[in-house]
C-alpha positions as CSV (number, residue, x, y, z in Angstrom):
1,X,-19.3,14.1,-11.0
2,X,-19.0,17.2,-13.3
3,X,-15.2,18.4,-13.5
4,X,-13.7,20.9,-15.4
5,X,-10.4,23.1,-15.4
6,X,-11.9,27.0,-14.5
7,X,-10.0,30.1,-14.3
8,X,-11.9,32.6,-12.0
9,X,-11.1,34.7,-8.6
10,X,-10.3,32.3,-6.0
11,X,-12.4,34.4,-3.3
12,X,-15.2,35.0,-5.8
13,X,-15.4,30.5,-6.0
14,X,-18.7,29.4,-4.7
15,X,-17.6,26.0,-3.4
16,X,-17.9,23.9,-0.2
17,X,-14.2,23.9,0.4
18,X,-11.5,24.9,-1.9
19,X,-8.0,22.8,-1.7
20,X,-5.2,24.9,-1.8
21,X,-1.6,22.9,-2.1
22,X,1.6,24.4,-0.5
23,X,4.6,23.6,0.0
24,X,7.1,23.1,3.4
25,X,9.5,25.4,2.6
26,X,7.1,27.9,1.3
27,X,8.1,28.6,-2.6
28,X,6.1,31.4,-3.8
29,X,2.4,30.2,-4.4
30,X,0.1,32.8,-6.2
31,X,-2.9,31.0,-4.2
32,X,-1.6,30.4,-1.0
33,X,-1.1,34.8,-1.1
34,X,-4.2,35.1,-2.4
35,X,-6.3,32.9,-0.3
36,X,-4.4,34.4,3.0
37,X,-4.9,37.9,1.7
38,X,-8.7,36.9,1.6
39,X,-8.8,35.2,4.6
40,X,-7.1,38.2,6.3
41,X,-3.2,36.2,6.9
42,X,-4.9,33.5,8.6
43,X,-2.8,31.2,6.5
44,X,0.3,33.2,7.5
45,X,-0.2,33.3,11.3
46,X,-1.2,29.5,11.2
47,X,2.1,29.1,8.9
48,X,3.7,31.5,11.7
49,X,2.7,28.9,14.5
50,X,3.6,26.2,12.8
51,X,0.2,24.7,12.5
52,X,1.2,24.7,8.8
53,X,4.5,23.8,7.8
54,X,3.4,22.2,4.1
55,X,4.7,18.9,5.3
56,X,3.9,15.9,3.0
57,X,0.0,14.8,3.5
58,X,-0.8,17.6,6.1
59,X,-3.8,18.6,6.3
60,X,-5.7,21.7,7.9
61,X,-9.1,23.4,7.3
62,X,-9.5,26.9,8.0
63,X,-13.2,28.2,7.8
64,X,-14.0,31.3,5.6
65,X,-16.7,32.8,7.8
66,X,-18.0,34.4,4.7
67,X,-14.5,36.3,4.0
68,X,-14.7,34.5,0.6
69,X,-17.4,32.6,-1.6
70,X,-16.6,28.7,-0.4
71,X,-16.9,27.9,3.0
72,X,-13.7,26.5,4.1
73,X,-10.5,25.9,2.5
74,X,-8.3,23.0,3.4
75,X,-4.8,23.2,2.7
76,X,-2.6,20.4,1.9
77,X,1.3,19.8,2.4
78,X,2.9,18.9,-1.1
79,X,6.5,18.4,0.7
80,X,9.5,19.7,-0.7
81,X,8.9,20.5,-4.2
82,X,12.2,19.0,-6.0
83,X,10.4,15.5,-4.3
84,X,7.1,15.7,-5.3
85,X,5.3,13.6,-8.7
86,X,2.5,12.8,-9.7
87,X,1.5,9.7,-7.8
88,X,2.2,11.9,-4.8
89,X,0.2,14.3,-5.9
90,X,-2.4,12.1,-6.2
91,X,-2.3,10.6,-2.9
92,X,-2.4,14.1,-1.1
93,X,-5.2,15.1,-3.2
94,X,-7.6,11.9,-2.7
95,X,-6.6,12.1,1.4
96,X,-8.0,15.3,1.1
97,X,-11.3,14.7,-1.3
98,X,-11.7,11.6,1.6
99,X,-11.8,14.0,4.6
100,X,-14.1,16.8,3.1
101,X,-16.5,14.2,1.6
102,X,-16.9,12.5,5.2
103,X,-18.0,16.1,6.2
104,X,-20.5,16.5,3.3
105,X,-18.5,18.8,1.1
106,X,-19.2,17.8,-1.7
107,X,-18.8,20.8,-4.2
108,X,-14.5,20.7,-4.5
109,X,-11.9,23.0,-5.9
110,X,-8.3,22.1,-6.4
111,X,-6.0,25.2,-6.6
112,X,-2.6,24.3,-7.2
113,X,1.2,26.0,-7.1
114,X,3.2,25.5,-9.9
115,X,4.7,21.9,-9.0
116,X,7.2,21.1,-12.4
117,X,4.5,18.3,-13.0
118,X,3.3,18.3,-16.8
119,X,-0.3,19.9,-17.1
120,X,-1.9,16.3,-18.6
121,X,-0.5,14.5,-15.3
122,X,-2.0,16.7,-13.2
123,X,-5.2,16.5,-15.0
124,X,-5.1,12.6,-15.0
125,X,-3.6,12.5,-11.1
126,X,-6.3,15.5,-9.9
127,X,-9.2,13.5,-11.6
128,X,-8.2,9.6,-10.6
129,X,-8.1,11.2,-6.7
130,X,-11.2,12.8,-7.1
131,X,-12.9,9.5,-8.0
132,X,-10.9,6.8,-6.6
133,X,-10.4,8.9,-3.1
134,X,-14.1,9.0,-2.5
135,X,-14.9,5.7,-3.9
136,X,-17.3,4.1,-1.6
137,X,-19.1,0.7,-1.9
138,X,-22.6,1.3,-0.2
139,X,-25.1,-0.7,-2.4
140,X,-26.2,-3.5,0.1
141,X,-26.7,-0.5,3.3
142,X,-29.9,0.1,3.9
143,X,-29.4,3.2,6.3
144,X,-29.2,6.7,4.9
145,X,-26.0,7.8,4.2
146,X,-24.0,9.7,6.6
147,X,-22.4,11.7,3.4
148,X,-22.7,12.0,-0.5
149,X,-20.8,11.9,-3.4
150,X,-18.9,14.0,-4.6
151,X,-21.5,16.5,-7.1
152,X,-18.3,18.6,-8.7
153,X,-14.5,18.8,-8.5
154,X,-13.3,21.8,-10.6
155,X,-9.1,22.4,-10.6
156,X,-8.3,25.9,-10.7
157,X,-6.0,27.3,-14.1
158,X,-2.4,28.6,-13.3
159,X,-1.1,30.7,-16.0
160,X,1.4,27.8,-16.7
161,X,-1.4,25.2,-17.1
162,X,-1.3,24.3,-20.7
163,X,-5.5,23.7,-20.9
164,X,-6.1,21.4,-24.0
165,X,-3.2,19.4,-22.3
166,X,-5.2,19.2,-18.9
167,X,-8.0,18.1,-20.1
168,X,-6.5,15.5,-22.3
169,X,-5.0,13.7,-18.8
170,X,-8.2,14.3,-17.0
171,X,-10.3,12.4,-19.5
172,X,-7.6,9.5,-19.4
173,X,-7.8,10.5,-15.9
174,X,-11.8,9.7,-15.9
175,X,-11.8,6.6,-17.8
176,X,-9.1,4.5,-15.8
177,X,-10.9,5.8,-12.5
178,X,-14.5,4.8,-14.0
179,X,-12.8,1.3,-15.0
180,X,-10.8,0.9,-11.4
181,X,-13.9,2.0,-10.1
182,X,-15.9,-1.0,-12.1
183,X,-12.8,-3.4,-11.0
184,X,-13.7,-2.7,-6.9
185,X,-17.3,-3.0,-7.2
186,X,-17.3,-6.2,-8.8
187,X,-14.8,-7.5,-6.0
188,X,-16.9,-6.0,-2.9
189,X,-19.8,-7.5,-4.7
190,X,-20.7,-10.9,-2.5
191,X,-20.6,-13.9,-4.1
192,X,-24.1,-14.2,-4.3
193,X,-24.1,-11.3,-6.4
194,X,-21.1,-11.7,-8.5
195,X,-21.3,-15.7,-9.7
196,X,-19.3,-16.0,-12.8
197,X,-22.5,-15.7,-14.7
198,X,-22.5,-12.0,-13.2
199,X,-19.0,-11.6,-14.1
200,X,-20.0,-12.3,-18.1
201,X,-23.0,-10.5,-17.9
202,X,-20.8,-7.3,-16.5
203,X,-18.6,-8.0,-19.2
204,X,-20.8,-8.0,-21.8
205,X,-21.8,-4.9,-20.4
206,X,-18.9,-3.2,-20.2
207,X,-18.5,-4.6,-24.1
208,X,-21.2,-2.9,-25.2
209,X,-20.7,0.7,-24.0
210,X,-16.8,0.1,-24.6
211,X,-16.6,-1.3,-27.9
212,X,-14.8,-4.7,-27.8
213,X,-16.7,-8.0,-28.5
214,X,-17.6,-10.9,-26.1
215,X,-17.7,-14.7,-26.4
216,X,-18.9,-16.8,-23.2
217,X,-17.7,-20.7,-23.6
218,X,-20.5,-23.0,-21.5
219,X,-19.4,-26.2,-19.8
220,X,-20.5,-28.2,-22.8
221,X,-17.8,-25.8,-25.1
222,X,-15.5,-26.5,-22.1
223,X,-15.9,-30.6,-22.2
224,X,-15.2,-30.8,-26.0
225,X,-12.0,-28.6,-25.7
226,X,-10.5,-31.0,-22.9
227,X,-10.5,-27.7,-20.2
228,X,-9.9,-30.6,-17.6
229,X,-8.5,-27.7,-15.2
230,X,-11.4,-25.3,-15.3
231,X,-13.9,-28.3,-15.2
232,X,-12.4,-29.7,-12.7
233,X,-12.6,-26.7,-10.3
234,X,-15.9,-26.2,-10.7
235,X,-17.4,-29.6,-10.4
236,X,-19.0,-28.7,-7.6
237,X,-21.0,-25.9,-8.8
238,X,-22.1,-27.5,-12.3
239,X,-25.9,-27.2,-11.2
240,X,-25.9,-23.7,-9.5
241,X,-23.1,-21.9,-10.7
242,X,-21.5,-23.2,-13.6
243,X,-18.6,-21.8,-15.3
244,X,-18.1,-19.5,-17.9
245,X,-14.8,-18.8,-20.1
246,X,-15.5,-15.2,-21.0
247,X,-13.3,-13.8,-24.0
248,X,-13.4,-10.9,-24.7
249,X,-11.4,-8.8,-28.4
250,X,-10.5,-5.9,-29.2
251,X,-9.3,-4.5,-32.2
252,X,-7.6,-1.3,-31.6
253,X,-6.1,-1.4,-35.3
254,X,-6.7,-2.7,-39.0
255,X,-3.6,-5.2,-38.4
256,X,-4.5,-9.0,-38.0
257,X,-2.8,-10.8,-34.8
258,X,-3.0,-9.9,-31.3
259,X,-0.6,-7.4,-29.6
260,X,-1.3,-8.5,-26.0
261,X,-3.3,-10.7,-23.8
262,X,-4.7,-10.2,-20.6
263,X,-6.1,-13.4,-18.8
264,X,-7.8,-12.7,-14.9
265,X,-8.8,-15.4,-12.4
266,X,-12.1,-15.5,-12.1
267,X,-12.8,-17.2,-8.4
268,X,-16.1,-15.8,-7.9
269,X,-15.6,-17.9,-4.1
270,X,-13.2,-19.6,-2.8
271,X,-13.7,-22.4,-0.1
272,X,-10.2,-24.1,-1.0
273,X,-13.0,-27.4,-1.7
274,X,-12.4,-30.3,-0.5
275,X,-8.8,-28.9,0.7
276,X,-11.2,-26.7,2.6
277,X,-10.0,-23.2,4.1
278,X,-10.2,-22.2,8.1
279,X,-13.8,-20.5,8.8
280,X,-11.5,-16.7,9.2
281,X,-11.4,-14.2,6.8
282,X,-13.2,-16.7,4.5
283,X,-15.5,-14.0,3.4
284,X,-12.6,-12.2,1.8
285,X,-12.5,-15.2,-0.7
286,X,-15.1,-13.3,-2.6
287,X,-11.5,-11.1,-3.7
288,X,-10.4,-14.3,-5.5
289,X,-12.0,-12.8,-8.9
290,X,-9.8,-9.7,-8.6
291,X,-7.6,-10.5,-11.4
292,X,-10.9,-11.5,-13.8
293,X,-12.6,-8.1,-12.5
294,X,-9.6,-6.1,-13.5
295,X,-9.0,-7.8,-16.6
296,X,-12.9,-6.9,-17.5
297,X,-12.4,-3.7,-16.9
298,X,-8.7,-3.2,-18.4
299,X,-10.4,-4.0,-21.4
300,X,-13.3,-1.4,-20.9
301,X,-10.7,1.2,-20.4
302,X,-7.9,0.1,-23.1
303,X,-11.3,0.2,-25.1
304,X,-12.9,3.3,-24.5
305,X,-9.5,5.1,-25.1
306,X,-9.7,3.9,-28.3
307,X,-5.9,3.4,-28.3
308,X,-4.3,1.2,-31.2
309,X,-3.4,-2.2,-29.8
310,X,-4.8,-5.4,-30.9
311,X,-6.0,-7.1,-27.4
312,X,-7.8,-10.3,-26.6
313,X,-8.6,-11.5,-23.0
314,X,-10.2,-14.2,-20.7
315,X,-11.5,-14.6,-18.0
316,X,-12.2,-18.2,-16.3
317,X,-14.8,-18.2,-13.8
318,X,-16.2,-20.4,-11.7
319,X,-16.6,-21.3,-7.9
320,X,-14.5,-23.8,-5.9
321,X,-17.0,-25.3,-3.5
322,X,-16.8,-28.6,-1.1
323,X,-19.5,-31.5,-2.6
324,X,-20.0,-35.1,-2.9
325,X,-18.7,-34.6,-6.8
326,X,-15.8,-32.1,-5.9
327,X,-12.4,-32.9,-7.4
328,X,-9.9,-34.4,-5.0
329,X,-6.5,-34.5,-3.6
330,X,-4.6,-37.2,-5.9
331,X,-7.2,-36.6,-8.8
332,X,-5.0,-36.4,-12.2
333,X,-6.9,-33.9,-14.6
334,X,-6.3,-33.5,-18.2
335,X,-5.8,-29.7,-19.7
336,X,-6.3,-28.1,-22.4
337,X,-2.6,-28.1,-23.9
338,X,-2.5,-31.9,-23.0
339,X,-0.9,-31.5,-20.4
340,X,-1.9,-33.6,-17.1
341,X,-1.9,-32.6,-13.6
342,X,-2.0,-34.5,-10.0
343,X,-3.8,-32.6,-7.7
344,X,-2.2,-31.7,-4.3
345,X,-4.2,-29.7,-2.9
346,X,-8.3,-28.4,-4.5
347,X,-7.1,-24.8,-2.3
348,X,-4.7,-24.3,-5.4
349,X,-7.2,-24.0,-8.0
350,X,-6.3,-20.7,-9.3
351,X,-3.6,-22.1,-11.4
352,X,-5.8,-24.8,-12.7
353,X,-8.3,-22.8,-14.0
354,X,-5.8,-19.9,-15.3
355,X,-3.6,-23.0,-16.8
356,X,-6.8,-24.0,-19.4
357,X,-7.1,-20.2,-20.1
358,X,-3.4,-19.6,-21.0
359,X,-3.3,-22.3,-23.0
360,X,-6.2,-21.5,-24.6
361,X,-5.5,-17.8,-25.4
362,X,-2.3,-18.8,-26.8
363,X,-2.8,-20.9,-29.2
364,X,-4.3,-16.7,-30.6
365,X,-0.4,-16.3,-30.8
366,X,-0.3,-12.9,-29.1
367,X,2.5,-10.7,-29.0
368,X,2.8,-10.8,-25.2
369,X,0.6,-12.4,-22.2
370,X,-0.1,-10.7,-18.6
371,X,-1.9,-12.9,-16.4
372,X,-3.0,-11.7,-13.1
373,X,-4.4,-13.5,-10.0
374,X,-4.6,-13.6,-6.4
375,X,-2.7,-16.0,-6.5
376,X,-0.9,-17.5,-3.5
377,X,-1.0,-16.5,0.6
378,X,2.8,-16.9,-0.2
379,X,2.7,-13.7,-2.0
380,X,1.6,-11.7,0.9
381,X,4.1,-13.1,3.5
382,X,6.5,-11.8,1.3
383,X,5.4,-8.7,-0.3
384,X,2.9,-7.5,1.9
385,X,-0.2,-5.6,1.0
386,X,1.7,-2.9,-1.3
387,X,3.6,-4.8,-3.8
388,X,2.6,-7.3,-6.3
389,X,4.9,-10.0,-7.4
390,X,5.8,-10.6,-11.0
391,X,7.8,-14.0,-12.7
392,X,8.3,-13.7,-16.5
393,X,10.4,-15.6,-19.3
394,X,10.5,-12.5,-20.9
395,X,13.0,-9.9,-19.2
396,X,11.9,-6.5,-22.0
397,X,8.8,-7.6,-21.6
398,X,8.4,-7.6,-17.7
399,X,10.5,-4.4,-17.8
400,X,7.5,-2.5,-19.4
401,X,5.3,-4.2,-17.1
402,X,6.9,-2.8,-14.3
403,X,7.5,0.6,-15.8
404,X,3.9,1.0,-16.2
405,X,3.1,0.1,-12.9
406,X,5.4,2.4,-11.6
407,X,3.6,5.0,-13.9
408,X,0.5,4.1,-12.5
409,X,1.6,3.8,-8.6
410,X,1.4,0.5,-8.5
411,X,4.5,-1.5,-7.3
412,X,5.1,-4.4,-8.9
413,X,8.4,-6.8,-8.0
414,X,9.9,-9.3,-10.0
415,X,10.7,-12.7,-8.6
416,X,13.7,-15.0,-9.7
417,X,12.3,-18.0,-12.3
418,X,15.2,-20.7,-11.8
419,X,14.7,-23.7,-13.5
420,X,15.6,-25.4,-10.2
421,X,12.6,-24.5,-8.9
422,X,10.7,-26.3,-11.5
423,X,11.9,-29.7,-9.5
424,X,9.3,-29.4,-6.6
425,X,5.9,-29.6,-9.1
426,X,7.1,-32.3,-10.4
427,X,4.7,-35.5,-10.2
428,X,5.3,-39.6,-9.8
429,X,1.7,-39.8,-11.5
430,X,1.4,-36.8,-14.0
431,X,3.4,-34.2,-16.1
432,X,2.9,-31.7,-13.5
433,X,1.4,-31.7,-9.7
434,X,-0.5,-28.4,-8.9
435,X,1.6,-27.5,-5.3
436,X,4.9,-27.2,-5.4
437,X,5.4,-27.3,-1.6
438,X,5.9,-24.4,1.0
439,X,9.3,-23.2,-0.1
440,X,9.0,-20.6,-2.2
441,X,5.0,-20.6,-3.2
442,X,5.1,-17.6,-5.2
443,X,7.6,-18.7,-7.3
444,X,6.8,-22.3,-8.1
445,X,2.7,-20.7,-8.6
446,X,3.7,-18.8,-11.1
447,X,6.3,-21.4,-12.9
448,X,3.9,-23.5,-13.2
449,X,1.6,-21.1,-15.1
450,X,4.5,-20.5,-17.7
451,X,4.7,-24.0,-18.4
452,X,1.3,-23.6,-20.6
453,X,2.4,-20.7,-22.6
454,X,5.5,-22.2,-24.6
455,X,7.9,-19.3,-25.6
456,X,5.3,-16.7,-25.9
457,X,6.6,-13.6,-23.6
458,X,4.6,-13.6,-20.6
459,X,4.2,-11.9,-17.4
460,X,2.5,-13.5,-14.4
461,X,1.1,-10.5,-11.8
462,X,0.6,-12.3,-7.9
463,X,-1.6,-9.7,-6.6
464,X,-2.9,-11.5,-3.7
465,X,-1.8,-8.9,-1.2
466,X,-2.6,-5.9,-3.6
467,X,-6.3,-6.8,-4.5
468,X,-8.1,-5.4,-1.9
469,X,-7.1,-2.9,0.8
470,X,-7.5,-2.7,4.7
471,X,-6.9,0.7,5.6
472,X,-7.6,3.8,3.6
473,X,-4.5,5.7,2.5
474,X,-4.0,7.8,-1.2
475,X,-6.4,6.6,-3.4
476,X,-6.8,3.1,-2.4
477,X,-9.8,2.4,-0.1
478,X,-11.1,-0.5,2.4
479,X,-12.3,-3.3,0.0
480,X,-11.2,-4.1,-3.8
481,X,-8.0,-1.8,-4.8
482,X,-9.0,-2.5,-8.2
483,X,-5.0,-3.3,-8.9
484,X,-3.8,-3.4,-11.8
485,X,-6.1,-2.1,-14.0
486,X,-4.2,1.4,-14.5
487,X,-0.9,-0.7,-15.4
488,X,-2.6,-2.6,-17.5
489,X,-3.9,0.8,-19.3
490,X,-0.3,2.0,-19.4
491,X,1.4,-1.0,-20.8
492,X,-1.2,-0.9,-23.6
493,X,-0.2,2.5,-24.2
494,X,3.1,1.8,-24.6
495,X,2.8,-1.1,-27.1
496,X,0.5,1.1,-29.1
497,X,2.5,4.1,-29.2
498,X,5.5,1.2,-30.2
């Protein structure tokens, strides 16, 4: 997608639609006059009739019928200006860039009011809807497409667009959409095509045209470090699929030591085993490696931004099938810490698997650890598809956490960590038992992750309703979300610029 910040006549544009934002209660806009002047006050009389009022997310096309260079223009509500930002902003513009595409334009310009948002937001906002609003997974279709992609998305200059600034947000724009964009295909991927040898191949990948370095632990590397969890898990996929341990470092600075970990559940599929899963919706168990996909490409981004924080990562991946060798309800496995675990339930892997990888990042000493995972069904009865939950033993730390989220759209919602709650994993036949019961899922999930990272600050991200998404809306599409890889992006900014 070419994109670039131009200054030119907005009738002399040659474009397949031009995107004009204005607002409901029609503050002076030097492109809204100039477009209706061009179009001879069809904006005006439409504005007159109430057929545009500049509501938030409204959405008209009027056709140019050769009155100006592009085609059509489409004009977009922004709302009341005093309540617009940036992650609005963003969501207008990628409902827009969605509607046009599905009609085949494919040649976009932006023109925007002057909305009190800095220059290098709009740049980063204008570009991450531009990308992430037409994202489209379409690799295993063998019909013709019905549209393209998008060829070009230029954003028109006001004379209070500060240009070096834009473009600086639309690159950091263009790197954290690439790297979300990475993140969703490896989730829609079918299992079949993302085994966790796919997932380490990808990251190697990634490694290479990033600039951080790769180590993949094997089975046998697994056995002779004790990773009872991980092994465990994926018993049943020794043969076929074995598992990987991919870890991944970055060195951002000269500095020895890490500033933050990122560790990403890496379920390439997810039958629940032995504790097998009901036959619906088990095809959306491919999602289970959301957390590894978007630490894999966290990393890409943090990476290619070149920005000065130490960061090492893992991801554990591996499949949880049903087999005559498969783990078991009542199995005790030893972990990596030491630390020994009764098995409840094979469908609550995920923290088995994450537990060997926390313990074994940390023994690295980083500053700070942010695991994410789909975690827990619990999660989503409670939070729904928009928020994901976090539990902490670190109250600065999950404060950032959530600041960056917030920063990056993505709402994140911190869940109490009483000790009381620690009582329900406890085991008669090992230190720990991997369910905790149905009271509180979310919570006890994510408790028992902390109890392999000793006092190291930590932040565990549930995002098993935010992984994927059922219904287009802002930038998020049908499919993998690609959640959190722009929080992660921002939190690493943060600790750098700390």
């Amino acid at each position: 997608m070419d994109i670039k910040l131009i200054t030119e006549d907005l009738e002399k544009i040659k474009a397949d639609a031009i995107i004009v934002g204005v607002f409901e209660n029609g503050e002076d806009n030097e492109f809204e006059k100039s477009i209706d002047t061009a179009l001879g006050g069809a904006v005006a009389a439409l504005r007159e009739k109430k057929e545009i009022k500049g509501k938030s997310g409204e959405f008209t096309v009027v056709h140019s019928l050769g009155k100006i260079a592009a085609a059509k223009v489409a004009i977009i509500g922004l709302g009341k200006k005093q309540e617009l930002d940036a992650i609005k902003l963003r969501a207008y513009v990628a409902d827009a860039v969605r509607s046009l595409q599905r009609k085949n334009n494919l040649e976009l310009v932006l023109a925007l009011p002057d909305t009190g948002i800095n220059a290098g937001d709009v740049g980063r906002v204008a570009v991450e809807a531009a990308y992430l609003g037409s994202y489209n997974f379409r690799k295993h279709l063998t019909k013709e497409a019905e549209f393209g992609d998008i060829k070009s998305f230029k954003v028109l200059s006001s004379m209070k667009f500060q240009q070096e600034t834009f473009n600086t947000g639309a690159k950091r724009g263009e790197i954290v959409a690439q790297m979300t964009m990475l993140a969703r295909d490896m989730g829609n991927e079918p299992s079949n095509y993302m085994t966790p040898q796919d997932m380490a191949d990808t990251a190697e990948k990634v490694a290479k045209e990033s600039g951080f370095k790769v180590e993949v632990l094997e089975r046998r590397d697994m056995e002779k470090l004790g990773m009872g969890g991980l092994l465990g898990v994926s018993k049943a996929s020794f043969d076929k699929n074995p598992p990987k341990l991919i870890i991944m470092r970055y060195k951002g600075k000269e500095t020895d030591g890490w500033d933050l970990a990122l560790i990403g559940k890496g379920l390439t599929f997810d039958t629940g085993g032995i504790s097998i899963k009901p036959a619906d919706k088990m095809e959306d168990m491919k999602f289970d490696m959301s957390g590894g996909a978007a630490t894999i490409a966290a990393m890409g981004a943090i990476a290619k931004s070149k920005l000065k924080v130490n960061t090492i990562a893992a991801v554990p991946a591996t499949e949880n099938m049903p087999d005559g060798g498969s783990y078991k309800p009542g199995d005790v496995l030893k972990m990596f810490t030491g630390k020994t675990v009764e098995v409840i339930s094979t469908d609550a892997e995920g923290r088995l698997i994450l537990a060997d990888a926390l313990g074994y990042i940390n023994k690295e000493k980083p500053a700070a650890i942010i695991d994410m995972a789909t975690l827990t069904g619990a999660c989503v009865i409670a939070l729904g598809m928009i928020t994901t939950a976090a539990i902490t033993n670190n109250q600065p730390l999950v404060e950032k956490v959530i600041k960056a989220g917030a920063a990056a759209g993505e709402r994140i919602w911190q869940l109490p960590a009483y000790d009381d709650y620690k009582e329900q994993y406890k085991s008669d036949y090992a230190d720990l038992k991997n369910v905790g019961g149905r009271p509180a899922g979310t919570i006890t999930a994510g408790l028992f992750l902390g109890e392999f990272v000793g006092e190291t600050p930590w932040v565990h991200l549930d995002i098993a309703g935010t992984a994927y998404g059922e219904k287009e809306k802002g930038i998020i599409t049908k499919g993998g979300s690609g959640v959190p890889v722009a929080t992660l992006v921002n939190l690493a900014e943060m600790l750098a610029e700390s």
